[in-house]
KEFI-980370 format. One record per residue (C-alpha): residue number from 1; residue in three letters; x, z, y. Coordinates in nm, 3 decimals. Example, Ala and Ser with C-alpha at 12.3 -4.5 7.8 and 13.67 -1.06 7.14 Angstrom:
<guti><pos>1</pos><code>ALA</code><X>1.230</X><Z>0.780</Z><Y>-0.450</Y></guti>
<guti><pos>2</pos><code>SER</code><X>1.367</X><Z>0.714</Z><Y>-0.106</Y></guti>
END
This chain:
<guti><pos>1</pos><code>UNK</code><X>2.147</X><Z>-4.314</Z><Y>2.842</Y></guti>
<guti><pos>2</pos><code>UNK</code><X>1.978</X><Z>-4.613</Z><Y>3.072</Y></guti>
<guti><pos>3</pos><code>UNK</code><X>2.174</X><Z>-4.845</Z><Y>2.840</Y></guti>
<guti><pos>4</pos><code>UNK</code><X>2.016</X><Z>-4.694</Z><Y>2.506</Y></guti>
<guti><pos>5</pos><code>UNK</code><X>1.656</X><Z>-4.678</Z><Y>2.682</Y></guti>
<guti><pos>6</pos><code>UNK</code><X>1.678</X><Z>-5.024</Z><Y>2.759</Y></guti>
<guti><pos>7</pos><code>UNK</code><X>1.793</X><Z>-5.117</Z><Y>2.401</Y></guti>
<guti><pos>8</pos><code>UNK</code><X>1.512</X><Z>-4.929</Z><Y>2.218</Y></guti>
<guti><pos>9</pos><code>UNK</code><X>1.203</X><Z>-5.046</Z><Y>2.374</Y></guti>
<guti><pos>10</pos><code>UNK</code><X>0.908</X><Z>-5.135</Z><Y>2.251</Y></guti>
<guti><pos>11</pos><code>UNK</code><X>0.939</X><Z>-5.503</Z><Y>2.261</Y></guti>
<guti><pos>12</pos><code>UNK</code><X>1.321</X><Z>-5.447</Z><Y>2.124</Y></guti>
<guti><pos>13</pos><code>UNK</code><X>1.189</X><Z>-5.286</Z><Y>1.792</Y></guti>
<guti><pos>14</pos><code>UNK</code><X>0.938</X><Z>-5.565</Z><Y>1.782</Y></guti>
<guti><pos>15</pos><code>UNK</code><X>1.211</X><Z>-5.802</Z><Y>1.756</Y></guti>
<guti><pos>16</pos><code>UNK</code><X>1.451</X><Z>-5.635</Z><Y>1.517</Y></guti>
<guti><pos>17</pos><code>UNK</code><X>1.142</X><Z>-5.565</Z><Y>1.258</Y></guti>
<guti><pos>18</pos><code>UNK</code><X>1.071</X><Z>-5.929</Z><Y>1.297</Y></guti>
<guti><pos>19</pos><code>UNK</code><X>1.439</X><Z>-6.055</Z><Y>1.273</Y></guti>
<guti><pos>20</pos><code>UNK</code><X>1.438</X><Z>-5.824</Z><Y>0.931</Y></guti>
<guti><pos>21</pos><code>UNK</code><X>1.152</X><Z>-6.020</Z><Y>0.805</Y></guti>
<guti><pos>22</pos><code>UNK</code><X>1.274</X><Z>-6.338</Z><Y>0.880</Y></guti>
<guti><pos>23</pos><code>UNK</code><X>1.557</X><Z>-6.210</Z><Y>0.641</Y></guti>
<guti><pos>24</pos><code>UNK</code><X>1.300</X><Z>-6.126</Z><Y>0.392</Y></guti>
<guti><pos>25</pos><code>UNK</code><X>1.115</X><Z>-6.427</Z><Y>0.417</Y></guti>
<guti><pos>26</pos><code>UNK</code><X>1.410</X><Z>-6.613</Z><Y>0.307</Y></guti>
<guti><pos>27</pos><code>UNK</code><X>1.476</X><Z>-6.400</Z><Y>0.030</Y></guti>
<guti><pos>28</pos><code>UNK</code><X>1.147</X><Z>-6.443</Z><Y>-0.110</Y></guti>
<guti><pos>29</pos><code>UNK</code><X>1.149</X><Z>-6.790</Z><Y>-0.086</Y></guti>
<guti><pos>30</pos><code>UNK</code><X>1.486</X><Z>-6.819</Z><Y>-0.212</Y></guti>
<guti><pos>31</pos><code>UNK</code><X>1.346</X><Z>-6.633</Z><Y>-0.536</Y></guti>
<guti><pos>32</pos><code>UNK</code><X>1.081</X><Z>-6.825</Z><Y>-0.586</Y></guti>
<guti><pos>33</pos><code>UNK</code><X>1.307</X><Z>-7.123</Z><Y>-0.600</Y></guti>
<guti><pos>34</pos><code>UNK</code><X>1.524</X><Z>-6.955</Z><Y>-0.814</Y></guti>
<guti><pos>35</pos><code>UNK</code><X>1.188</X><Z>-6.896</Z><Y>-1.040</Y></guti>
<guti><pos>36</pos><code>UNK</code><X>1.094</X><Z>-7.264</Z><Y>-1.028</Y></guti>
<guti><pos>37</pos><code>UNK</code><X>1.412</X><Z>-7.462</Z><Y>-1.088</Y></guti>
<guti><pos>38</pos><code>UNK</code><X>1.709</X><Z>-7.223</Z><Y>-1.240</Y></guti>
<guti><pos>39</pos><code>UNK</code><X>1.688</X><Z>-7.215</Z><Y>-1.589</Y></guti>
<guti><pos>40</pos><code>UNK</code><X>1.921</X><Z>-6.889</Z><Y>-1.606</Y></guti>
<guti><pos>41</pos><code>UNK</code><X>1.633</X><Z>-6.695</Z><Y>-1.431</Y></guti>
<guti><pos>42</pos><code>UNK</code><X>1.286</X><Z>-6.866</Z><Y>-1.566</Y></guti>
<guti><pos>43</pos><code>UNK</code><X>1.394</X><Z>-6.911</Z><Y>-1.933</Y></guti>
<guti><pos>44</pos><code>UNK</code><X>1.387</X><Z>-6.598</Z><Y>-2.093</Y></guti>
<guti><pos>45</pos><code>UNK</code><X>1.102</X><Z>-6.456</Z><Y>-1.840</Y></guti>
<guti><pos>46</pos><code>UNK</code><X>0.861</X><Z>-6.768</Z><Y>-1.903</Y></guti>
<guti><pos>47</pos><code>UNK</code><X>0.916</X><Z>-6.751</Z><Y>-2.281</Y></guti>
<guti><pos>48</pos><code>UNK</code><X>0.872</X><Z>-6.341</Z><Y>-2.307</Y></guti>
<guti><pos>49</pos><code>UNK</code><X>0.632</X><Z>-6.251</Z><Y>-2.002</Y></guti>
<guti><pos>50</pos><code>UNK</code><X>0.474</X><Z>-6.623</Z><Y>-1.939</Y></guti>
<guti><pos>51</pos><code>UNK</code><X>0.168</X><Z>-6.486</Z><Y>-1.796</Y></guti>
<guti><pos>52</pos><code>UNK</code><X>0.353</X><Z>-6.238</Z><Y>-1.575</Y></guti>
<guti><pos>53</pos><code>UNK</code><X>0.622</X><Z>-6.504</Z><Y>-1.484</Y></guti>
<guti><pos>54</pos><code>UNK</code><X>0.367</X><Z>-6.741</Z><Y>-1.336</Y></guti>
<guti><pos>55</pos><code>UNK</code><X>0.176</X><Z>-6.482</Z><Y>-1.103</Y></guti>
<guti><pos>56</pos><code>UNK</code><X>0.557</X><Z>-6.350</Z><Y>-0.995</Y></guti>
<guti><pos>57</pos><code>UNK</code><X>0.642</X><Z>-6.730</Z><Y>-0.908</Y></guti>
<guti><pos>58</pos><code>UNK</code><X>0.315</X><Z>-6.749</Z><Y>-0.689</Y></guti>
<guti><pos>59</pos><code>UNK</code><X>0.313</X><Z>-6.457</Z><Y>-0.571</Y></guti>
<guti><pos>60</pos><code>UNK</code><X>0.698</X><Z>-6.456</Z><Y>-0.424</Y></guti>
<guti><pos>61</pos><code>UNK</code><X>0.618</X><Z>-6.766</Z><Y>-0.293</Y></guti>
<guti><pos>62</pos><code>UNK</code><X>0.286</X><Z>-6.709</Z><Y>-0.125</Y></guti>
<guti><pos>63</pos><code>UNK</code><X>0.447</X><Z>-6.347</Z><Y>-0.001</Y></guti>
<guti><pos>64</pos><code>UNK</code><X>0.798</X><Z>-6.572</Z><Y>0.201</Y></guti>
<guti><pos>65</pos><code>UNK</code><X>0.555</X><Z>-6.856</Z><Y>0.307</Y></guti>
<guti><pos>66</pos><code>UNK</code><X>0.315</X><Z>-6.509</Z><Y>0.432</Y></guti>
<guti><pos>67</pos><code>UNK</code><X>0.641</X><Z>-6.345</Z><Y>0.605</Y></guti>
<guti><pos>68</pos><code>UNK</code><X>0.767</X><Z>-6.673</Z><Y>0.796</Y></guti>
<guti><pos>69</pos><code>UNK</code><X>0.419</X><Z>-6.721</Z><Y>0.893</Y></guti>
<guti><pos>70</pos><code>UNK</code><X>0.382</X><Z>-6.370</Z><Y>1.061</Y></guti>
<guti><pos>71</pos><code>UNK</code><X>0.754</X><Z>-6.435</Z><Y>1.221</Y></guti>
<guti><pos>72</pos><code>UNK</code><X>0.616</X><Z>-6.736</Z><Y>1.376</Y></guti>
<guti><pos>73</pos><code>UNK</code><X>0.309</X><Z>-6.520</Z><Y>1.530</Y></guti>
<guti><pos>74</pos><code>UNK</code><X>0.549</X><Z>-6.289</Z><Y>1.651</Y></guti>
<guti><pos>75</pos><code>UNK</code><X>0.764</X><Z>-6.556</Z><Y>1.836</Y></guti>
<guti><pos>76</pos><code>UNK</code><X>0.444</X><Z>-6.757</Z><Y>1.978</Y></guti>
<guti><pos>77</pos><code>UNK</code><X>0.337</X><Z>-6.397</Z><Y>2.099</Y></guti>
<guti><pos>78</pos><code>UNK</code><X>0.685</X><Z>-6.342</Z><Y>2.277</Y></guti>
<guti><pos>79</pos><code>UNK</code><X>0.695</X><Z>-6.677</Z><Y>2.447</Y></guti>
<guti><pos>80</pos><code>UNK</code><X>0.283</X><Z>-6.639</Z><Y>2.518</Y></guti>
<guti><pos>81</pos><code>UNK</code><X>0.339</X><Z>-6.323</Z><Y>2.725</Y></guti>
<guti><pos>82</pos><code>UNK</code><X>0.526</X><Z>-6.408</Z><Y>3.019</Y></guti>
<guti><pos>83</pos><code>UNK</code><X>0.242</X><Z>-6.698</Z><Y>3.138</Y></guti>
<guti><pos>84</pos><code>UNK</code><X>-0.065</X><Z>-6.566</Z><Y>2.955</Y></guti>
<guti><pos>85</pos><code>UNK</code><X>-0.067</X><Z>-6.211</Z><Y>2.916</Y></guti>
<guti><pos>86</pos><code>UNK</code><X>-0.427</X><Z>-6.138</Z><Y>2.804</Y></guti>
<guti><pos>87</pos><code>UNK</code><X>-0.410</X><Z>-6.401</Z><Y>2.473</Y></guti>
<guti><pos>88</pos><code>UNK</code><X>-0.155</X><Z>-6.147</Z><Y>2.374</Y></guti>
<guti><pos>89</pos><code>UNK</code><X>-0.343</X><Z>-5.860</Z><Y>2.269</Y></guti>
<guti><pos>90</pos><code>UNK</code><X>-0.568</X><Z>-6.066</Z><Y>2.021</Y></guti>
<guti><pos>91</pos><code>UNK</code><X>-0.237</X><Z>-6.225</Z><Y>1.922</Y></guti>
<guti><pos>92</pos><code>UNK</code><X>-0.058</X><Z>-5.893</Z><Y>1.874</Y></guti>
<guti><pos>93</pos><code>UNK</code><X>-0.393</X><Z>-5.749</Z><Y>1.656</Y></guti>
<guti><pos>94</pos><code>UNK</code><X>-0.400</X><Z>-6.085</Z><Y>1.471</Y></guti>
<guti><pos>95</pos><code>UNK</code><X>-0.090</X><Z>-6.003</Z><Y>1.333</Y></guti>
<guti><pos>96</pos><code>UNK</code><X>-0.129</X><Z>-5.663</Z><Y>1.289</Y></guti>
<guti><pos>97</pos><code>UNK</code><X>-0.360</X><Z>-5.759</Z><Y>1.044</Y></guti>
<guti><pos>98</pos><code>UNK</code><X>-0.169</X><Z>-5.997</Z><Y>0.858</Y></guti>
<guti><pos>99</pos><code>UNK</code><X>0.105</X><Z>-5.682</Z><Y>0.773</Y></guti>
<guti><pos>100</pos><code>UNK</code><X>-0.182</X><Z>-5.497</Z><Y>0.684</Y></guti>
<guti><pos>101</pos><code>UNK</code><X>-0.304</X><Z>-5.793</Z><Y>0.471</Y></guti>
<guti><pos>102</pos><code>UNK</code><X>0.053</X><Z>-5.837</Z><Y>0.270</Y></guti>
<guti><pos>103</pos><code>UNK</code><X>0.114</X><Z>-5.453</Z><Y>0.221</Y></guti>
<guti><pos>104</pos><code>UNK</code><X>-0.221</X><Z>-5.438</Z><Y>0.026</Y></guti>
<guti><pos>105</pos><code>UNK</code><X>-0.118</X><Z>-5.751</Z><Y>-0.190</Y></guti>
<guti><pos>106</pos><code>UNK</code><X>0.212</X><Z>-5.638</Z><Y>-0.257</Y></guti>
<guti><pos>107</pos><code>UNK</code><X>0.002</X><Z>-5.273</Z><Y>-0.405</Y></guti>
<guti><pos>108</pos><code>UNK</code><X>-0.252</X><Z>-5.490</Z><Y>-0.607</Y></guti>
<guti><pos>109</pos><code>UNK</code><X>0.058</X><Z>-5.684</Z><Y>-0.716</Y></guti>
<guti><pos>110</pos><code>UNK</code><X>0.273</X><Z>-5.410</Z><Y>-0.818</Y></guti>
<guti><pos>111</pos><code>UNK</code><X>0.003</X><Z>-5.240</Z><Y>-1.011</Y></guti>
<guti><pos>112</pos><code>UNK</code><X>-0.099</X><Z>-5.586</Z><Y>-1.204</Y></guti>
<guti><pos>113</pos><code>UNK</code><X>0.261</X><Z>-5.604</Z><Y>-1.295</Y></guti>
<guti><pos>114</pos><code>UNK</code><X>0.308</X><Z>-5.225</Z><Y>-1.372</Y></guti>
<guti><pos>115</pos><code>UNK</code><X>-0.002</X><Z>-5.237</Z><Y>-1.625</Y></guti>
<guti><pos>116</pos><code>UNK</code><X>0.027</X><Z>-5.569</Z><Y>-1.751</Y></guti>
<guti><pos>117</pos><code>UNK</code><X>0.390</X><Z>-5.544</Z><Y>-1.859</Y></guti>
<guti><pos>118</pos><code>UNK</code><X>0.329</X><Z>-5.173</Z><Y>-2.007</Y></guti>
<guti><pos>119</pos><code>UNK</code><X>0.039</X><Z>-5.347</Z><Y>-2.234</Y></guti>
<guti><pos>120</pos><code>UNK</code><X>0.259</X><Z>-5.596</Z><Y>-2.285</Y></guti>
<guti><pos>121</pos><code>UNK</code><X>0.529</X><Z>-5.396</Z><Y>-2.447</Y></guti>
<guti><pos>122</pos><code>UNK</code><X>0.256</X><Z>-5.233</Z><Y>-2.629</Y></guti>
<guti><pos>123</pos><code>UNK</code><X>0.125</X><Z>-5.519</Z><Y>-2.790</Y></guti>
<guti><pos>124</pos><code>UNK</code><X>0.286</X><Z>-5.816</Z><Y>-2.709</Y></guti>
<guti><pos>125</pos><code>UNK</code><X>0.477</X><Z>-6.016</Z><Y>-3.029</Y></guti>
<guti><pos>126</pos><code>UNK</code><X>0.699</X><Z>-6.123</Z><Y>-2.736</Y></guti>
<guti><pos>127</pos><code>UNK</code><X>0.778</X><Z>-5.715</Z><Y>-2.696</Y></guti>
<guti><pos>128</pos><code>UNK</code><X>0.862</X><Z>-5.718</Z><Y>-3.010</Y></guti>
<guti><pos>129</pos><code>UNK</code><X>1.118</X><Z>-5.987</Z><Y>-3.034</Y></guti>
<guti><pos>130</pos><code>UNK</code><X>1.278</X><Z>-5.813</Z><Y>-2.733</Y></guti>
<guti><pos>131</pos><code>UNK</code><X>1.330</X><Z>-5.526</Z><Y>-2.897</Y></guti>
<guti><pos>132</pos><code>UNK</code><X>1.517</X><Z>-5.678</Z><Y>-3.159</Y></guti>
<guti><pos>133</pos><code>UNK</code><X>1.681</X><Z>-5.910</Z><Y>-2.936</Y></guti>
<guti><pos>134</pos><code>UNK</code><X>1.842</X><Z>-5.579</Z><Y>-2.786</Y></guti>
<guti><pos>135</pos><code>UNK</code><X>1.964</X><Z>-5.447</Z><Y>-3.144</Y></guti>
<guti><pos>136</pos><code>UNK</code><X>2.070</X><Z>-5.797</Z><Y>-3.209</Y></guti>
<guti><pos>137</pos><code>UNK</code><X>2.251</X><Z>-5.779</Z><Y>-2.882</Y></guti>
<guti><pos>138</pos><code>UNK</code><X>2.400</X><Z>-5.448</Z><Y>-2.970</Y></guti>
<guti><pos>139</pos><code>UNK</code><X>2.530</X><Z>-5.581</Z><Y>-3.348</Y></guti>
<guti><pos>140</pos><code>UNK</code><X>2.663</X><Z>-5.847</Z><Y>-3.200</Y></guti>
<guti><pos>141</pos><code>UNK</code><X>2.943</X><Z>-5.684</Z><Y>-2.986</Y></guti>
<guti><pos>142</pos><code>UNK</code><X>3.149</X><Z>-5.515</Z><Y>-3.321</Y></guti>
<guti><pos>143</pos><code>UNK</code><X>3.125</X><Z>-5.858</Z><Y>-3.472</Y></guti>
<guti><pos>144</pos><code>UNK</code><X>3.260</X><Z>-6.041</Z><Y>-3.122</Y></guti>
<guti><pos>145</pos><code>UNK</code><X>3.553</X><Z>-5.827</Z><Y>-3.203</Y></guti>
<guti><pos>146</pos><code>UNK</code><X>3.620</X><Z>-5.887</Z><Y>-3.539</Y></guti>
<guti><pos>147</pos><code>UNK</code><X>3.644</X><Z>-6.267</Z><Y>-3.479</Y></guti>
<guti><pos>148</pos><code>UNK</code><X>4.057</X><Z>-6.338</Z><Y>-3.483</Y></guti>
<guti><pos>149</pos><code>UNK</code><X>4.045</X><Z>-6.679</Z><Y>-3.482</Y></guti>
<guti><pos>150</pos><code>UNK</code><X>3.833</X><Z>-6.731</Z><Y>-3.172</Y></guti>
<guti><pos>151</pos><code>UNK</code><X>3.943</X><Z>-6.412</Z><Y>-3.017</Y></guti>
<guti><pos>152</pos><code>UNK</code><X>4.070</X><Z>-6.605</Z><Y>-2.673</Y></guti>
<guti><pos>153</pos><code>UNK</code><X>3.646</X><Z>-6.645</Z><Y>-2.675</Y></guti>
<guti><pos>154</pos><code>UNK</code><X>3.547</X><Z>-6.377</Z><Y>-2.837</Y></guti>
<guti><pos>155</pos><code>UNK</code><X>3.648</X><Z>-6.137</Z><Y>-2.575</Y></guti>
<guti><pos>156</pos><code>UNK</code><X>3.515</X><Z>-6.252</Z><Y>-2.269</Y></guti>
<guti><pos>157</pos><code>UNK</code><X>3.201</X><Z>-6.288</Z><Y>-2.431</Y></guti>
<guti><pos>158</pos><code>UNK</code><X>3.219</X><Z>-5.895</Z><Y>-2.508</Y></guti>
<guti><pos>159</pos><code>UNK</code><X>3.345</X><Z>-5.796</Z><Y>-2.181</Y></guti>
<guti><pos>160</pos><code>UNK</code><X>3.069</X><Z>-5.991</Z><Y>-2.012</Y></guti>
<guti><pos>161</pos><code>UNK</code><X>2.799</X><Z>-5.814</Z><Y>-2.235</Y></guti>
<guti><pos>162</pos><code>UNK</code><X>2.942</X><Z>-5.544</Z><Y>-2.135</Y></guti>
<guti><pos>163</pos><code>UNK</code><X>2.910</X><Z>-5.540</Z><Y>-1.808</Y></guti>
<guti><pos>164</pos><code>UNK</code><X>2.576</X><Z>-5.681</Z><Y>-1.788</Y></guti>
<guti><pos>165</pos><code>UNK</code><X>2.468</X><Z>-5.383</Z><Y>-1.962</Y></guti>
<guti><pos>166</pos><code>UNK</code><X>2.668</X><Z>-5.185</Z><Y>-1.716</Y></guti>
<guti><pos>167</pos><code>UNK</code><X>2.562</X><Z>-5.352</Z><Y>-1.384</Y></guti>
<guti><pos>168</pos><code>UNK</code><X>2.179</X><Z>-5.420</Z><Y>-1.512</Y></guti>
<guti><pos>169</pos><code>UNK</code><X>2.084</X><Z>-5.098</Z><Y>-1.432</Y></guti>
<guti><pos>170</pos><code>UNK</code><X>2.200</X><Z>-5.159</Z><Y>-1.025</Y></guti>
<guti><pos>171</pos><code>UNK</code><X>1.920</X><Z>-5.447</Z><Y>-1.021</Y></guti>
<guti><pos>172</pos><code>UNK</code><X>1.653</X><Z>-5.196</Z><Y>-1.037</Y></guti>
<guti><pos>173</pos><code>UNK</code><X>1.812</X><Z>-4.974</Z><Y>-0.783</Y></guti>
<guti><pos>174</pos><code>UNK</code><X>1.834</X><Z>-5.285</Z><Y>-0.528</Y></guti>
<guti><pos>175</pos><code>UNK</code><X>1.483</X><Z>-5.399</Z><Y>-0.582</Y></guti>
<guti><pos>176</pos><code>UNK</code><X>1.384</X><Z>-5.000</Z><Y>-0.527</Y></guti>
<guti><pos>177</pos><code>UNK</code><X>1.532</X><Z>-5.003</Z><Y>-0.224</Y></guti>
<guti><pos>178</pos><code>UNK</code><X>1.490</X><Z>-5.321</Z><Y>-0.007</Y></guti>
<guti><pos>179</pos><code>UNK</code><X>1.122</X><Z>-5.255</Z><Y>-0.164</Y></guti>
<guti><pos>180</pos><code>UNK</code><X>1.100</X><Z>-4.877</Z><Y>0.043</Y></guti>
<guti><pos>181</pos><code>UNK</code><X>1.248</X><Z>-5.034</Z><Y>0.315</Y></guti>
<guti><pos>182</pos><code>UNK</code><X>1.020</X><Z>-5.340</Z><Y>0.320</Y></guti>
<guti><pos>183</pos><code>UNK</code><X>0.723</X><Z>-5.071</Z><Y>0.335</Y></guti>
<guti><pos>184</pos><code>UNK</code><X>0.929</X><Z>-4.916</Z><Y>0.633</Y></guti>
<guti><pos>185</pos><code>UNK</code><X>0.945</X><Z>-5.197</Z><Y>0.820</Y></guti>
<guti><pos>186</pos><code>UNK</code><X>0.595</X><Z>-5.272</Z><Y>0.814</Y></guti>
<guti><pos>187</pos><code>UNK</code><X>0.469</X><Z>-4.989</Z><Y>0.881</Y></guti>
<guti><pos>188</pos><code>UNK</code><X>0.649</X><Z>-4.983</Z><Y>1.206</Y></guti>
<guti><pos>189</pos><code>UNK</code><X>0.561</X><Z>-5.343</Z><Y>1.267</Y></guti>
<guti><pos>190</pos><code>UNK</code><X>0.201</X><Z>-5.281</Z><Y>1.285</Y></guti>
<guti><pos>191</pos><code>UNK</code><X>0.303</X><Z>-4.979</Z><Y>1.471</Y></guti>
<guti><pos>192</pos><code>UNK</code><X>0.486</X><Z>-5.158</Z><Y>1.718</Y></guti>
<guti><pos>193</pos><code>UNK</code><X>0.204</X><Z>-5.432</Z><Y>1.724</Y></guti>
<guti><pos>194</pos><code>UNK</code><X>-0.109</X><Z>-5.168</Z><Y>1.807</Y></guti>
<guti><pos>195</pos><code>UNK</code><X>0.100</X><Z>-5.031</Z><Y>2.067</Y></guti>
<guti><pos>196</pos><code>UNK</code><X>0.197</X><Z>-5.301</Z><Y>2.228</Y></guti>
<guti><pos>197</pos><code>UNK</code><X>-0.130</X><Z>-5.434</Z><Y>2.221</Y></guti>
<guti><pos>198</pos><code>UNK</code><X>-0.266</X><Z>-5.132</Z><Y>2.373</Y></guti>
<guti><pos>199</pos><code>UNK</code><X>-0.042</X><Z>-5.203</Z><Y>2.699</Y></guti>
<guti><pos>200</pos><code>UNK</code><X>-0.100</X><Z>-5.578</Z><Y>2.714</Y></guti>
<guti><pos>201</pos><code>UNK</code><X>-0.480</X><Z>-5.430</Z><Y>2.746</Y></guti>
<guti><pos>202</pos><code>UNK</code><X>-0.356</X><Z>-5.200</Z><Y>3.101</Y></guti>
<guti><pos>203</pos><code>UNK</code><X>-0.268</X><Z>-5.442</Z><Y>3.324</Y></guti>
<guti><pos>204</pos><code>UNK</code><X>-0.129</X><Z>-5.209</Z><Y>3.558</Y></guti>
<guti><pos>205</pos><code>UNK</code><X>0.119</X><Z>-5.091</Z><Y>3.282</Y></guti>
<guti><pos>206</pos><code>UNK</code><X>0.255</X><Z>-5.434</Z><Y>3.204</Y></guti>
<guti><pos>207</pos><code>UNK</code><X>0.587</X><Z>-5.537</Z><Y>3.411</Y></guti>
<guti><pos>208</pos><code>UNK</code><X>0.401</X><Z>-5.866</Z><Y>3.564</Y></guti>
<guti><pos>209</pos><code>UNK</code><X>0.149</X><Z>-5.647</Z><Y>3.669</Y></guti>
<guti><pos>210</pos><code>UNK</code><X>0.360</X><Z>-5.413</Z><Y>3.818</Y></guti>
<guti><pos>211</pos><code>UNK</code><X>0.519</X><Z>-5.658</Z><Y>3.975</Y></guti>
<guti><pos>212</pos><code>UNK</code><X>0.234</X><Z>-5.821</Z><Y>4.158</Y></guti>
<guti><pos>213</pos><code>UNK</code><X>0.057</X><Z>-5.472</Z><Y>4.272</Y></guti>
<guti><pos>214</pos><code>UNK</code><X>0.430</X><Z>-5.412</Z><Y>4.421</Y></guti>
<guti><pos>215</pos><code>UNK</code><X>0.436</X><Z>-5.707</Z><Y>4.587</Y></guti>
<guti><pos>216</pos><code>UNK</code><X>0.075</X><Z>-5.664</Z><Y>4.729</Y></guti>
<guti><pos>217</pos><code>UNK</code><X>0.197</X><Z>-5.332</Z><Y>4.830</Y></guti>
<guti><pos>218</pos><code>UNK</code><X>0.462</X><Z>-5.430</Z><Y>5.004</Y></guti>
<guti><pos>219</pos><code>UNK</code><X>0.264</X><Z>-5.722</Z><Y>5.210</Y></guti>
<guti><pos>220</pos><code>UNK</code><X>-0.009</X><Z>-5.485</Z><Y>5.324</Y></guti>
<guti><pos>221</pos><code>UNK</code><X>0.252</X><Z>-5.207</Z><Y>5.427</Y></guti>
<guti><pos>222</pos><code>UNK</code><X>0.420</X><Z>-5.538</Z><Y>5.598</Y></guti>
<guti><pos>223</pos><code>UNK</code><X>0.119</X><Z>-5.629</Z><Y>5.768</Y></guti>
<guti><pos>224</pos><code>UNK</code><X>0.009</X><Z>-5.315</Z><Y>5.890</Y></guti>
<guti><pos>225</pos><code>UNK</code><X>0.341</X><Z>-5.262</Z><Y>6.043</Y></guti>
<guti><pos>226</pos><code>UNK</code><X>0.301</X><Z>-5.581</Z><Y>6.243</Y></guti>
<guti><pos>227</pos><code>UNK</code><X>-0.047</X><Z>-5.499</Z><Y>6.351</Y></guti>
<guti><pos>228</pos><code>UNK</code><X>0.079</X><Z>-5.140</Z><Y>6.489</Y></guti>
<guti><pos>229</pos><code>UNK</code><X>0.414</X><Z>-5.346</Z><Y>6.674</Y></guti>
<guti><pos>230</pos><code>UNK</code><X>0.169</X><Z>-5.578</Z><Y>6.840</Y></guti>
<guti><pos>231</pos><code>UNK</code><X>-0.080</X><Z>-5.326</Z><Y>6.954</Y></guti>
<guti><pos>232</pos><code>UNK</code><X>0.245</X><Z>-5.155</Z><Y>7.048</Y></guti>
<guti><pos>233</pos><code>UNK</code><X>0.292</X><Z>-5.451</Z><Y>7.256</Y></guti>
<guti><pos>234</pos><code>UNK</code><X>-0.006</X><Z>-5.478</Z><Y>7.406</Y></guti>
<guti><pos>235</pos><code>UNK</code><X>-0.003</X><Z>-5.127</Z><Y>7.529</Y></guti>
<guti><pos>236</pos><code>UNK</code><X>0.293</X><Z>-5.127</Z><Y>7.722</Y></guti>
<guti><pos>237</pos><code>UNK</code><X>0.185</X><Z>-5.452</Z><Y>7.901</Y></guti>
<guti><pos>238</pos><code>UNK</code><X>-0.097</X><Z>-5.325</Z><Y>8.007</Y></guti>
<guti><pos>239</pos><code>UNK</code><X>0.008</X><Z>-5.011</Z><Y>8.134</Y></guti>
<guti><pos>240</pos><code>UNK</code><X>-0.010</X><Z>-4.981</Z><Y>8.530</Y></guti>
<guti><pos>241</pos><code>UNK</code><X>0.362</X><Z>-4.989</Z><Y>8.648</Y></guti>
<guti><pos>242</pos><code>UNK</code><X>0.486</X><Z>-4.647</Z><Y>8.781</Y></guti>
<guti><pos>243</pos><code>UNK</code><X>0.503</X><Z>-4.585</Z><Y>9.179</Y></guti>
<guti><pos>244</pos><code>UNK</code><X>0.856</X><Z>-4.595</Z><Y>9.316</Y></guti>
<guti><pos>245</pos><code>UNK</code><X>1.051</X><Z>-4.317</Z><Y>9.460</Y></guti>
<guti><pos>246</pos><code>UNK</code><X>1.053</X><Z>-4.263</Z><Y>9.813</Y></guti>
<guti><pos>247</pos><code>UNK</code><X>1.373</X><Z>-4.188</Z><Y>10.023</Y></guti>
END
């Protein structure tokens, strides 16, 4: 029980929310690489959703760049608090506010994307051309089969349609939930931030400061049991020696 209250602290939690958004921070940025320079991923999104594709490459980016930035604030705050505990609590609600900051961006972001891309199926001549891109998709699979001469091609060709449409679906589930837990984790971050904050504020709560109102403790307690041995001391010196017995 000591072991698992000294595991999940405070300052513990801190680190393991920060640890998972280091994680994320690479993710994003590895997307947004993935966005600018592989032609399996921006293709077909830049030529169907190009407005949609360029906010989604700036955004990712600007959201991993946001993340590793708020890891760094984290670690600066971590080192900061062992020599200058009161810079912390400005530190702590600095970044705080930078969580706060992303989670509203990524709402504004999801909702652009949510109502753009629904007017864009609406309207959109790109829509459109998906659309029959999927029935093309769908026509092509019979005739895949029907090929003898290149069947040794033909049939991977099917089997991998196939199981893009069969695993596509799993993509959707993934991004739904890293997403919730993304929202998890910084919820608790701030969490963990205002809290600790809070006891960076109470000097008397904070384990330096316990330390040092121990140690003053301890040297008055110290001294006041010297002062009591001397006067002890002085006492029995100069108390008048007792008269001796006579025979």
């Amino acid at each position: 029980m000591g072991c698992a209250r000294g595991v999940c602290t405070s300052e513990k939690i801190f680190i393991f929310i920060n640890i998972a958004f280091a994680m994320y921070s690479g993710a994003l940025l590895a997307t947004a690489a993935r966005l600018a320079w592989d032609p399996s991923t921006y293709t077909w999104f830049r030529f169907l959703c190009a407005a949609q594709y360029r906010a989604s490459a700036a955004y990712v980016l600007a959201a991993g760049l946001w993340l590793a930035a708020l890891v760094y604030l984290a670690a600066a705050t971590a080192a900061t608090a062992a020599h200058r505990s009161r810079r912390v609590a400005p530190a702590l609600h600095l970044y705080a506010c930078g969580v706060v900051c992303l989670a509203l961006s990524e709402v504004g972001y999801g909702a652009w994307m949510a109502v753009s891309l629904a007017a864009w199926w609406r309207t959109a001549p790109q829509a459109e051309l998906a659309r029959r891109g999927i029935d093309l998709l769908h026509d092509i699979k019979p005739a895949l089969l029907a090929v003898e001469r290149y069947r040794d091609v033909a049939r991977p060709v099917y089997d991998m349609i196939e199981e893009v449409e069969r695993e596509a679906p799993n993509n959707v589930f993934v991004i739904i939930v890293f997403g919730v837990l993304g929202m998890i984790l910084q919820v608790a971050a701030v969490v963990m931030a205002c809290r600790l904050a809070r006891r960076a504020q109470q000097p008397e709560r904070s384990p330096l400061a316990a330390e040092a109102k121990l140690g003053a403790s301890g040297a008055a307690a110290a001294a006041a049991a010297a002062g009591m041995f001397n006067y002890t001391c002085v006492a029995a010196r100069r108390r008048p020696p007792a008269a001796g017995r006579t025979s």
